[in-house]
N, C-alpha and C positions, 0 to 999 in steps of 0.2 A: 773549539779553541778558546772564544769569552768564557767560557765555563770552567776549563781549566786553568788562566787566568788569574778568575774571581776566587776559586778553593784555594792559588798558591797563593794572594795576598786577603791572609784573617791575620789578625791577634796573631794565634801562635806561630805563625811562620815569620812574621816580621820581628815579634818578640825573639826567636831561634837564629836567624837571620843578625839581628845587632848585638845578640848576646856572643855568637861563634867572633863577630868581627873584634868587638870591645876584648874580648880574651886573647885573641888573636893577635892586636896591636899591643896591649900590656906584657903577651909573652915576649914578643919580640923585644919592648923595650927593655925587658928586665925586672919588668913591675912584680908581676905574678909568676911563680914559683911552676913547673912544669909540673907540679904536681896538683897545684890548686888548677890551674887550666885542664890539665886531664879530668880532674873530680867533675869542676861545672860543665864541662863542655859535654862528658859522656851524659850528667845527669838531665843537662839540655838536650841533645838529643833521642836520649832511652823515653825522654817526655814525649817530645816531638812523634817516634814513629809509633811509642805503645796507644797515643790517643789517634793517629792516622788509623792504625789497625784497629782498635775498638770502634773507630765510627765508619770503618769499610765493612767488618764482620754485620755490623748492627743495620748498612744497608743490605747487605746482602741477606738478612733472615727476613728482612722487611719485602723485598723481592720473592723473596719463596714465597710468603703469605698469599702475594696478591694473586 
């Protein structure tokens, strides 16, 4: 449980995490355009899960090694 925890709060998830809210409260009000929030928010998350999957694959060969 600490463990899974400590991996949900790094950098990039807290970065992900304010970036979804701040796009989030601007669409609503009006600020940002639904298409600038679609652009940042896919390219925030397309961020978020291709480095999750590079650094699960890169355990997992580490794992076969040993």
């Amino acid at each position: 449980m600490k463990n899974k925890l400590t991996k949900l709060i790094d950098v990039k998830s807290i970065v992900t995490l304010i970036m979804t809210t701040i796009f989030a409260c601007l669409s609503v009000k009006g600020t940002a355009s639904s298409d600038q929030f679609l652009t940042v928010f896919t390219t925030v998350i397309a961020f978020y899960f291709g480095t999750q999957y590079q650094k699960n694959s890169k355990e997992d060969k580490d794992n076969e090694n040993v």
